[in-house]
C-alpha positions in Angstrom: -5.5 3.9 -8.3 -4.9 4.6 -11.9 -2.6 7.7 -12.8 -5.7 10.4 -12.6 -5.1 13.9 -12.3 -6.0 15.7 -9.0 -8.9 16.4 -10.6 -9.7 13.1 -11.6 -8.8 11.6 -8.4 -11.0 13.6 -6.4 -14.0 13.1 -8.4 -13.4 9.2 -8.2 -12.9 9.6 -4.3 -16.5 10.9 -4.6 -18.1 8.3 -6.0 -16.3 5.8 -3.8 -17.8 7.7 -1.1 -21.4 7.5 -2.5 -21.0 4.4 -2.7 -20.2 3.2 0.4 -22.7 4.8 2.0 -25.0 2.5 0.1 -23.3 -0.5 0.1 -21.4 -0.6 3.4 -24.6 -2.3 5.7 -25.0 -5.0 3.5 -21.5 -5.6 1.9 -19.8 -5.7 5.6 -22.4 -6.6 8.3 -20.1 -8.5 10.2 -17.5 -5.8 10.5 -15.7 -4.8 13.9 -14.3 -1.9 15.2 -10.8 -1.5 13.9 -10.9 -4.6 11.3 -10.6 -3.5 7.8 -13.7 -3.7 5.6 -14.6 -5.5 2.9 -12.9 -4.0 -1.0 -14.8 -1.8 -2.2 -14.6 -0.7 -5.7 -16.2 2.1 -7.9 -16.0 1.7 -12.0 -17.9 2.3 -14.8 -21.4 0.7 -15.2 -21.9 -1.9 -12.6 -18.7 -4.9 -14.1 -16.8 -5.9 -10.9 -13.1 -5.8 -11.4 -11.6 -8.5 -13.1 -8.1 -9.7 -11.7 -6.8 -11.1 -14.9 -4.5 -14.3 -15.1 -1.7 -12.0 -15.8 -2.4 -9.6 -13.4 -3.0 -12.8 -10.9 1.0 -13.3 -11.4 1.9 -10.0 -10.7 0.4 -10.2 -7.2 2.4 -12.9 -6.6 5.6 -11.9 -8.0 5.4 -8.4 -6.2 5.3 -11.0 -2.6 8.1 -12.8 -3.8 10.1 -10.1 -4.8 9.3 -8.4 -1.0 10.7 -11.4 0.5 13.9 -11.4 -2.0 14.5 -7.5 -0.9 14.0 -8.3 2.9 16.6 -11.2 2.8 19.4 -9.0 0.9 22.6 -8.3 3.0 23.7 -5.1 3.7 25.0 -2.3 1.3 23.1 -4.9 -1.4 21.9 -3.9 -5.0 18.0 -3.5 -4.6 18.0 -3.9 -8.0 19.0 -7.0 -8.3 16.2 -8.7 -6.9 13.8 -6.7 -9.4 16.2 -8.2 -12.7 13.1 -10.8 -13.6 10.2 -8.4 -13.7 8.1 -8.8 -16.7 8.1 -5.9 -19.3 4.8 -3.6 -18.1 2.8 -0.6 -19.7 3.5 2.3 -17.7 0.2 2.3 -15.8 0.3 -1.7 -15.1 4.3 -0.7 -13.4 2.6 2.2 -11.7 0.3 -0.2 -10.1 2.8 -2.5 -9.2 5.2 -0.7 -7.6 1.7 0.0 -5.0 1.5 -3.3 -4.3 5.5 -4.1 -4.0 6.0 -1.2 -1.3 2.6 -2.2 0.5 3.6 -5.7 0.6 7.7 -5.3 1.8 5.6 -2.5 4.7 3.3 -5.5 5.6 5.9 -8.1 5.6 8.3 -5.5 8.2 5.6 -5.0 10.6 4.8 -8.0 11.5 8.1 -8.9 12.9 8.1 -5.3 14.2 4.3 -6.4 16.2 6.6 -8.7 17.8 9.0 -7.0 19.6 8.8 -5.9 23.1 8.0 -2.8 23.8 8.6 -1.8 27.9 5.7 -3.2 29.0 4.3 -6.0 27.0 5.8 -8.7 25.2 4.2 -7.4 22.0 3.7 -3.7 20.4 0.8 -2.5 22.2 -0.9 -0.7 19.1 0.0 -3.2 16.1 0.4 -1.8 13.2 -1.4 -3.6 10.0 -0.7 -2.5 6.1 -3.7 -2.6 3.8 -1.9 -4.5 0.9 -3.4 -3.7 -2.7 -3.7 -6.1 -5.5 -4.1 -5.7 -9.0 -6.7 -6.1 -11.1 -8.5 -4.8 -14.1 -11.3 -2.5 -14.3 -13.7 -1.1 -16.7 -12.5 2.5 -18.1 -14.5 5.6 -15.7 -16.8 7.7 -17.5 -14.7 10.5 -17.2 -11.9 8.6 -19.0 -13.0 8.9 -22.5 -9.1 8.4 -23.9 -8.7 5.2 -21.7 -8.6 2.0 -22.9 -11.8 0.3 -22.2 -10.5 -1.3 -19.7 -7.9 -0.4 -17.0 -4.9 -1.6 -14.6 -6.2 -0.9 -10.7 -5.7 -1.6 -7.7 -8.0 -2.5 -4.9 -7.8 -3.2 -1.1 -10.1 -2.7 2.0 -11.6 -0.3 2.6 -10.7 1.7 6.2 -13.0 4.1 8.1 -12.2 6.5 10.3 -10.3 9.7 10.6 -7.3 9.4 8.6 -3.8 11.1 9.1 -0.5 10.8 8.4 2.0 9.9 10.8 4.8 10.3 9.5 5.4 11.8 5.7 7.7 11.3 3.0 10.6 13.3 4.4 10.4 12.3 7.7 8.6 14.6 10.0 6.5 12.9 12.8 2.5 13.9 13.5 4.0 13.0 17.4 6.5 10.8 18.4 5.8 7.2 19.3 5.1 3.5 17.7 5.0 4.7 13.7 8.2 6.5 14.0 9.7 3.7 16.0 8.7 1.0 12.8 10.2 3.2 10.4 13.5 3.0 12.0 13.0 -0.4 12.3 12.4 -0.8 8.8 16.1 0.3 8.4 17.3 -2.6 10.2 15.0 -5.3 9.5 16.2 -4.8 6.0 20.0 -4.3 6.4 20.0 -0.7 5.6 18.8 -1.0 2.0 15.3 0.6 2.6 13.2 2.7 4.7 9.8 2.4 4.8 8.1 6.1 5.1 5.1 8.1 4.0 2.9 6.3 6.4 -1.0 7.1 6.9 -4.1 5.6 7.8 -6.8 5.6 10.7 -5.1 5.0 14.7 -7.5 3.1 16.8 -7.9 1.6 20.3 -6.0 -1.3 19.5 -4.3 -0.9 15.8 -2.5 1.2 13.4 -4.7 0.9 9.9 -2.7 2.0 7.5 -2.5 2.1 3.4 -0.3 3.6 0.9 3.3 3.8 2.2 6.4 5.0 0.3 9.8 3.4 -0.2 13.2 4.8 -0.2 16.6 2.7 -1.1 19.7 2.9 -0.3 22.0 5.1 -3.2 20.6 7.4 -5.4 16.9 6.1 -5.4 13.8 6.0 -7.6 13.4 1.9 -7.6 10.1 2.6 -5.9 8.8 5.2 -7.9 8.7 8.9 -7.5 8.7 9.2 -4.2 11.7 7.6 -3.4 14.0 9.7 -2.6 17.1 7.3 -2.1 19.1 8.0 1.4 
């Protein structure tokens, strides 16, 4: 999601929503119940988006970089593992940092899926991060100052009744597996990040969740705005 206003935002979230009414029987027959769709993505005219060679990189480097933060012993310098990123415009780093915190979510709860918990050898409700990637887009109508072309990002597309389990400072929608994964977040990664802000659609058998935030240990801020450190 580029850096819209609210206004802006909301007016994009229409469209996507037009449009996958119209596209959703014959882009995702195949889907099941609790598998995320198909991407889905609304832009101007009818130009898919366009995951440049550069942008192709980035999508790597943000995986790397995950795994680089996840191996770091404790009381370690987060930034350290972020020293060979690329110079970016401000929307490109915006994007990034989306796919970075997605991607070091995904990475934690799959060894969180594993653990027991009481009464199976597994988490009974997995949990599964949607995991954007950048790409580039032609510039919405309602953009006029844009360049003609734009930094995105794209993922699948979840139905279902969203909510968010737990939010950025910490309070709980109820107790239970979510809250459990973000303390485990603290401890998979030696106490240098938390992984919080967590929302999606709950099912019968998974967690479906997209756009998580980051905090790191000291004063904060390497994952954007709403990280509010420790």
């Amino acid at each position: 999601h580029p850096p819209y206003s609210l206004t802006q935002r909301q007016k994009l979230a229409e469209l996507v929503k037009k449009k996958n009414k119209t596209s959703r029987s014959s882009s995702n027959p195949g889907s099941s119940p609790g598998k995320p769709a198909s991407s889905k993505v609304v832009a101007s005219g009818n130009l898919p988006p366009t995951p440049s060679s550069n942008h192709s990189s980035l999508n790597a480097l943000a995986s790397s970089i995950a795994k680089r933060i996840l191996s770091l012993p404790p009381s370690a310098s987060i930034a350290s593992a972020l020293s060979d990123l690329p110079a970016m415009d401000v929307a490109t780093n915006m994007m990034f940092e989306d796919v970075l915190i997605s991607t070091l979510a995904s990475l934690v709860s799959k060894e969180f899926n594993k653990r027991p918990d009481g009464s199976s050898p597994t988490v009974k409700r997995p949990l599964h991060f949607a995991v954007p990637r950048l790409v580039t887009v032609p510039r919405p109508n309602f953009l006029l100052s844009a360049p003609p072309f734009c930094p995105a990002t794209i993922e699948p597309y979840i139905e279902g009744e969203y909510h968010r389990f737990v939010s950025n400072n910490g309070t709980l929608l109820y107790n239970g597996t979510v809250g459990a994964f973000c303390h485990y977040s603290y401890h998979a990664s030696a106490g240098n990040l938390l992984v919080m802000d967590i929302q999606g659609v709950r099912t019968e058998t998974m967690y479906d969740l997209t756009d998580p935030a980051c905090h790191s240990a000291g004063g904060g801020g390497l994952f954007g705005e709403l990280d509010l450190g420790d």
